[in-house]
SEPA-858864 format. One record per residue: residue number from 1; x negated, z, y negated of N, C-alpha, C in turn; residue in three letters. Coordinates in pm, 1 decimal, always signed. Example, Ala and Ser with C-alpha at 12.3 -4.5 7.8 and 13.67 -1.06 7.14 Angstrom:
2
{pt 1,{-1319.0,+780.0,+569.0},{-1230.0,+780.0,+450.0},{-1320.0,+780.0,+330.0},"ALA"}
{pt 2,{-1285.0,+708.0,+225.0},{-1367.0,+714.0,+106.0},{-1290.0,+787.0,-3.0},"SER"}
END
This chain:
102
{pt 1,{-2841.0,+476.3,+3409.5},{-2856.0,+618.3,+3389.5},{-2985.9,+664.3,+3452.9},"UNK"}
{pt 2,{-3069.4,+679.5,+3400.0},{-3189.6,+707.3,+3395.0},{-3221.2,+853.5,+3378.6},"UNK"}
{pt 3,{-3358.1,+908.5,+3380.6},{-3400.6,+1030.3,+3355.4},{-3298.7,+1179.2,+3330.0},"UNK"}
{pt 4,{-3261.7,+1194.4,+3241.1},{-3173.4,+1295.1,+3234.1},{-3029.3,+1349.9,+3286.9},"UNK"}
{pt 5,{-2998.9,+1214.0,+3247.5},{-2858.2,+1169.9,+3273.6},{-2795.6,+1162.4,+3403.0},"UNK"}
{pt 6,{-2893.9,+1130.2,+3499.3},{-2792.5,+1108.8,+3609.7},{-2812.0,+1270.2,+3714.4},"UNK"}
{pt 7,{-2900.1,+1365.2,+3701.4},{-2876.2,+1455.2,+3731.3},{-2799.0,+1585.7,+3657.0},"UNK"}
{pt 8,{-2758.6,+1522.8,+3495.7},{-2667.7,+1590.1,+3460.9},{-2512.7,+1552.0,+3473.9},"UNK"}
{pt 9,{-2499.1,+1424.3,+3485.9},{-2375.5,+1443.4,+3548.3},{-2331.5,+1481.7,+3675.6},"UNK"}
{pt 10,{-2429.1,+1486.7,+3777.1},{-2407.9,+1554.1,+3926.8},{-2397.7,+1694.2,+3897.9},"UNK"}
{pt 11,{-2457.7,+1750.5,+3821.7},{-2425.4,+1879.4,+3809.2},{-2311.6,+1937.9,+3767.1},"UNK"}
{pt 12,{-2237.1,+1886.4,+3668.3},{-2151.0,+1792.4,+3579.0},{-2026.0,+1837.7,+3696.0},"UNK"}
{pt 13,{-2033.2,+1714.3,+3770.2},{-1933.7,+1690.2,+3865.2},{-1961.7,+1815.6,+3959.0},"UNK"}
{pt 14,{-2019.3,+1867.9,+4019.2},{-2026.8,+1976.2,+4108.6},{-1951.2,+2139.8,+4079.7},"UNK"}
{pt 15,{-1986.2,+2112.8,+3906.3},{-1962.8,+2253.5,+3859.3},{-1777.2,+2222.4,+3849.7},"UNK"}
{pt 16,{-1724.0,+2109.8,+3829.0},{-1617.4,+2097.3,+3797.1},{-1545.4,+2072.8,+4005.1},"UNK"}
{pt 17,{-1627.2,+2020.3,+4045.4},{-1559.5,+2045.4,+4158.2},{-1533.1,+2227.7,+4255.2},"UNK"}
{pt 18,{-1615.7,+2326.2,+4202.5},{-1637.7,+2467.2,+4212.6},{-1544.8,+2527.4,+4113.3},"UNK"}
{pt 19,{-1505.4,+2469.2,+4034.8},{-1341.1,+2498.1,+3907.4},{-1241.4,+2474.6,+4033.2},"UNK"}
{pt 20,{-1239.5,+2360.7,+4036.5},{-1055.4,+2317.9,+4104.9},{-1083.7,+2403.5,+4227.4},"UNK"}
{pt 21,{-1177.6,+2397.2,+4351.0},{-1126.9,+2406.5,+4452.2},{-1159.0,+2618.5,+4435.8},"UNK"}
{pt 22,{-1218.5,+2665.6,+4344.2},{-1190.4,+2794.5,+4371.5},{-1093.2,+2856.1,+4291.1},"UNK"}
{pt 23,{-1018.9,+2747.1,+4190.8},{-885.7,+2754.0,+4140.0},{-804.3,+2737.6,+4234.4},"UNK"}
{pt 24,{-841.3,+2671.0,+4313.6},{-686.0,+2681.6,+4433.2},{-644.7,+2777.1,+4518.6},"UNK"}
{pt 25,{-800.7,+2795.4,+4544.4},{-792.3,+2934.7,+4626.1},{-776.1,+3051.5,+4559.4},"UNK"}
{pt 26,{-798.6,+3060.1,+4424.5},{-787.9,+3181.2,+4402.1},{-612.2,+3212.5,+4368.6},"UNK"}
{pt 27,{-545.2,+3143.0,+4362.0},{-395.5,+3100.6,+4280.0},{-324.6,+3094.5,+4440.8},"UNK"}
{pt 28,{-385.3,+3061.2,+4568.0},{-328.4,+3047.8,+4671.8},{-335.8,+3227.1,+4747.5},"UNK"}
{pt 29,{-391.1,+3277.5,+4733.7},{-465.1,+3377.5,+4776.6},{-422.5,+3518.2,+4705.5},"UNK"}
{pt 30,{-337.6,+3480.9,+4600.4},{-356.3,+3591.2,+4474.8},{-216.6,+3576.9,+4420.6},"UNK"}
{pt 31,{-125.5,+3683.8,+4460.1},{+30.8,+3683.7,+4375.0},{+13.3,+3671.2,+4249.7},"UNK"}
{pt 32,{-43.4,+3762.6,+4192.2},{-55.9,+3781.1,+4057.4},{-116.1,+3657.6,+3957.2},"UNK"}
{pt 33,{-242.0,+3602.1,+4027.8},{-338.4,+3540.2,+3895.5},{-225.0,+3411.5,+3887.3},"UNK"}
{pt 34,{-291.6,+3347.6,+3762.1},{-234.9,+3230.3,+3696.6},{-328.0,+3170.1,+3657.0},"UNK"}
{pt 35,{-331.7,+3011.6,+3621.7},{-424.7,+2966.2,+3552.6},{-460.4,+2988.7,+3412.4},"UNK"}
{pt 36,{-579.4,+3028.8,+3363.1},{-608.8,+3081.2,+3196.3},{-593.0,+2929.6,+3132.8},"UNK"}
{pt 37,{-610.5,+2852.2,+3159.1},{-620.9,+2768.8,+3069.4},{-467.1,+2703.6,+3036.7},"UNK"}
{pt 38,{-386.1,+2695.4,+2931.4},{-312.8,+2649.8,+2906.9},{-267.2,+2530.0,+2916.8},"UNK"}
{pt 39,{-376.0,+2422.1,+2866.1},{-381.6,+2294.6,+2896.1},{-380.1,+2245.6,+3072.1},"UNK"}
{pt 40,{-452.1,+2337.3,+3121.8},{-424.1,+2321.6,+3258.2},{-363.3,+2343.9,+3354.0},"UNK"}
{pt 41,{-283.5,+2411.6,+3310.6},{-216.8,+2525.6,+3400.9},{-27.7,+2415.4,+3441.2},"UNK"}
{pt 42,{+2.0,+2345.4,+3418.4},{+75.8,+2198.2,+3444.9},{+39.3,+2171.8,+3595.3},"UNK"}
{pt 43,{-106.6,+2125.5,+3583.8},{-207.1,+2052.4,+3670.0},{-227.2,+2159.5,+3794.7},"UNK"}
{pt 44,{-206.1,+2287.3,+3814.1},{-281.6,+2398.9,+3880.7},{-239.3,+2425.5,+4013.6},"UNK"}
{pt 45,{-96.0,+2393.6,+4016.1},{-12.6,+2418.4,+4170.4},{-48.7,+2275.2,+4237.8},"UNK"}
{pt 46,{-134.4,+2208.6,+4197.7},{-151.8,+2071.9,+4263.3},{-308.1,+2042.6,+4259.2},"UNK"}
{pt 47,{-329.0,+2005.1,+4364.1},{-479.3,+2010.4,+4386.8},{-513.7,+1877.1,+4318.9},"UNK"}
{pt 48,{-412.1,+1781.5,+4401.1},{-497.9,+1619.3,+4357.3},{-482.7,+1598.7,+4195.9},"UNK"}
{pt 49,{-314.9,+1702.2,+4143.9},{-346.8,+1656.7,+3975.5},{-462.8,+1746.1,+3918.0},"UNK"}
{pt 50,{-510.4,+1836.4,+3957.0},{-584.8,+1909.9,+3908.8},{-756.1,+1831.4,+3907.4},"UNK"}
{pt 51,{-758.2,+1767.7,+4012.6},{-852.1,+1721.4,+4017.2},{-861.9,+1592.5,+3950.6},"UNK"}
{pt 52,{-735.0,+1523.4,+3930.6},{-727.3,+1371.2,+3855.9},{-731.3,+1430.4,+3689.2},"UNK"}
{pt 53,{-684.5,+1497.7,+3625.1},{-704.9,+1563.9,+3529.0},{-830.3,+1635.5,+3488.8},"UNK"}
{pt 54,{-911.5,+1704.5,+3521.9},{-993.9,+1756.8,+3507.2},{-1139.5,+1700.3,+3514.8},"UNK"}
{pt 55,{-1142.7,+1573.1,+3636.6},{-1238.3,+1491.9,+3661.0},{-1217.2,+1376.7,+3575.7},"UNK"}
{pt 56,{-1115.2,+1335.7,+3511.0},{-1086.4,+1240.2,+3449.2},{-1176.1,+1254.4,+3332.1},"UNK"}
{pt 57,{-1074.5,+1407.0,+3226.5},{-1163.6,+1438.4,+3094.4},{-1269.6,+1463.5,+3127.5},"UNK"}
{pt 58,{-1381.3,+1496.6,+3252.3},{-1558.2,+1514.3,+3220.7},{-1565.6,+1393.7,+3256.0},"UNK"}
{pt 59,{-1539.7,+1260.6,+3290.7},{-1597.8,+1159.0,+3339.5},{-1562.6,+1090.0,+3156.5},"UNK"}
{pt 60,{-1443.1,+1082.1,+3085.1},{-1447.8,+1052.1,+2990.6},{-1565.4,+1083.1,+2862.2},"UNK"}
{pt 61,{-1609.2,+1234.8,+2907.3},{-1662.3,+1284.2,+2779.4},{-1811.3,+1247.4,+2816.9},"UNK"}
{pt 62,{-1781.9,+1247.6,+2991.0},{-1989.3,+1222.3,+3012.2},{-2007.1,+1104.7,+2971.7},"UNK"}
{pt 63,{-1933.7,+987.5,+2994.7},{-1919.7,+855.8,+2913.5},{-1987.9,+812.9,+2742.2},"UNK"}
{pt 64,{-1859.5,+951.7,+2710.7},{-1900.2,+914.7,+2526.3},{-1983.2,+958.1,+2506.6},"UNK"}
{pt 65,{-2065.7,+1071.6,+2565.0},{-2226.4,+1148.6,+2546.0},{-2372.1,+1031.4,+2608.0},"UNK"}
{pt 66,{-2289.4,+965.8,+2658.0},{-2393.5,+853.9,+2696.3},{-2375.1,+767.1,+2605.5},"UNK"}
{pt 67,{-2280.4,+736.9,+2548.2},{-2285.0,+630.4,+2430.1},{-2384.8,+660.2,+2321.6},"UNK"}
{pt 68,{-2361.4,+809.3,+2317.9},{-2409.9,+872.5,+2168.1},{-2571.6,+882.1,+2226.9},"UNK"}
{pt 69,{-2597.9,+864.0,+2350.8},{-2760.8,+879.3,+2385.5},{-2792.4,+724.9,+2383.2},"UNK"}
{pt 70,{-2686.9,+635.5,+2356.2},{-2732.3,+485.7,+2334.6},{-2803.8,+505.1,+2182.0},"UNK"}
{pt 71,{-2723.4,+525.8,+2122.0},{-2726.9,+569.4,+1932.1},{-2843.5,+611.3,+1921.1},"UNK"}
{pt 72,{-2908.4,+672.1,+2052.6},{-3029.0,+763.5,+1935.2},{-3041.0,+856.6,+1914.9},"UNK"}
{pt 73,{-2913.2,+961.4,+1952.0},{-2825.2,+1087.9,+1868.9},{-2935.7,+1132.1,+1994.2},"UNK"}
{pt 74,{-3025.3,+1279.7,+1969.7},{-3118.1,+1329.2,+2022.5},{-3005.3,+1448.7,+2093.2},"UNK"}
{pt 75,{-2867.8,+1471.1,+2079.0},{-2832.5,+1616.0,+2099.4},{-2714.3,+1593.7,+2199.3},"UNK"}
{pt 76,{-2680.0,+1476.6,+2272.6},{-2574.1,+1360.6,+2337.0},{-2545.3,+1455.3,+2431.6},"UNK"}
{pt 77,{-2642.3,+1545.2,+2542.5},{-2631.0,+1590.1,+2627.2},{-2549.0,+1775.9,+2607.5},"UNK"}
{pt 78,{-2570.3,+1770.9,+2452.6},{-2510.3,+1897.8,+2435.7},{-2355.3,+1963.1,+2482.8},"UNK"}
{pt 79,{-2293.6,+1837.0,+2454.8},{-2126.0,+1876.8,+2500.1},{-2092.1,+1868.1,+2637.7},"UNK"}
{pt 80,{-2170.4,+1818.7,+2725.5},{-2187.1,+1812.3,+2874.6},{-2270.8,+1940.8,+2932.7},"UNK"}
{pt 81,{-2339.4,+1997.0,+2865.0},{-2392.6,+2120.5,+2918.3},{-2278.3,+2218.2,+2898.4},"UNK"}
{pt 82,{-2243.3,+2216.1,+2801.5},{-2125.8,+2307.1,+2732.6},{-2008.3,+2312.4,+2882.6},"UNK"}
{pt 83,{-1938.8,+2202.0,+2874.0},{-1839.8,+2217.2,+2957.2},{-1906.3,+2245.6,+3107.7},"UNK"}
{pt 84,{-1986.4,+2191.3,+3128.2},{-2019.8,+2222.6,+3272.7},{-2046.8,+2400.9,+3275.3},"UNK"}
{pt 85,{-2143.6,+2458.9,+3193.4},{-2140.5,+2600.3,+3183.2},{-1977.5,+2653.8,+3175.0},"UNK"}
{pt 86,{-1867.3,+2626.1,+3096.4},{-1705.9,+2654.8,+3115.5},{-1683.2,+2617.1,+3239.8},"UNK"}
{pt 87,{-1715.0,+2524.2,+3328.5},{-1641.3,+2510.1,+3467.4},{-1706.1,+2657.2,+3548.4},"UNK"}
{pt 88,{-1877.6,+2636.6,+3559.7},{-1932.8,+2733.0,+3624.6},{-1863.7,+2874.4,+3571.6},"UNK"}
{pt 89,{-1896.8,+2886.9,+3501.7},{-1767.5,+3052.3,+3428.3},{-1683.8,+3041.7,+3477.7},"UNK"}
{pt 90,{-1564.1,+2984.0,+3497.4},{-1455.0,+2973.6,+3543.6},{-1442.6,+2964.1,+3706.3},"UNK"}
{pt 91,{-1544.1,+2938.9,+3740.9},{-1584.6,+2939.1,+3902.2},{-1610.3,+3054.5,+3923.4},"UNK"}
{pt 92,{-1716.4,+3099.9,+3898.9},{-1714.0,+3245.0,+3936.7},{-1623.1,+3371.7,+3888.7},"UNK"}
{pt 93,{-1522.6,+3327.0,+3789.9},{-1429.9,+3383.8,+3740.2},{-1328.5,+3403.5,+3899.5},"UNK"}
{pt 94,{-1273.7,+3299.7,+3873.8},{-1190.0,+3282.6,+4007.8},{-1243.5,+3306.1,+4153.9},"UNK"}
{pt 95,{-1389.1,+3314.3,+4194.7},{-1394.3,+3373.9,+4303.2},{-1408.3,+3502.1,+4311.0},"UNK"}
{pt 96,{-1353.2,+3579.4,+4179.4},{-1359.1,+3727.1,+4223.2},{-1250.4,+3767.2,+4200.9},"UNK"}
{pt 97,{-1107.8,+3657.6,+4188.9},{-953.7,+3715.1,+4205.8},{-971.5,+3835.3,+4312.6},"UNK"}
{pt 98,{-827.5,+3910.6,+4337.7},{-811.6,+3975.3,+4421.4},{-723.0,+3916.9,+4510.5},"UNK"}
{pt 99,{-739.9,+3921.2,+4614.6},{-690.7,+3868.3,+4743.4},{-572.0,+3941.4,+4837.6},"UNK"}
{pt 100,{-445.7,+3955.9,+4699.3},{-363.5,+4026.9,+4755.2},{-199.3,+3939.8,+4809.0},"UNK"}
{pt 101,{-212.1,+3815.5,+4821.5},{-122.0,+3740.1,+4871.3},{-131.7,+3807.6,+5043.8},"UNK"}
{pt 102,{+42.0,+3802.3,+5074.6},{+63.8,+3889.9,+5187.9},{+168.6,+3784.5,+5282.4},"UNK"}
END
């Protein structure tokens, strides 16, 4: 992993580690909120599944976007920007819960 690649998956991984852990806090912190994501929301009262789940599918998909940058395919890095911008959204989503757990 050369040139592009290996500072997009650190980013990658960072933005998804700023998902779970201000998903926890915000769900720990907050009577009301819930997790938006449906698919995730299983995974959400649990830190380590949240994180084995969530790090799993970007480590899978940064995988197949590197395959497709084996191919040639000029646009490989597109679906990895994508989700990492959805974690960051979702990060700063959740650090502006309200903080009314008593």
């Amino acid at each position: 992993m050369i040139g592009f690649a290996l500072p997009l998956g650190l980013i990658l991984a960072a933005s998804t580690t700023a998902d779970v852990v201000t998903t926890r806090t915000a769900l720990s912190n907050c009577s009301t909120c819930r997790e938006g994501n449906v698919l995730m929301r299983p995974f959400a009262g649990n830190t380590i599944a949240l994180t084995v789940v969530q790090g799993g599918a970007n480590t899978g998909m940064f995988f197949l976007a590197l395959h497709y940058r084996e191919k040639h395919r000029k646009t490989w890095w597109v679906p990895v920007v994508a989700i990492t911008a959805f974690h960051v959204y979702a990060a700063v989503h959740n650090s502006r819960a309200p903080n009314t757990r008593e």
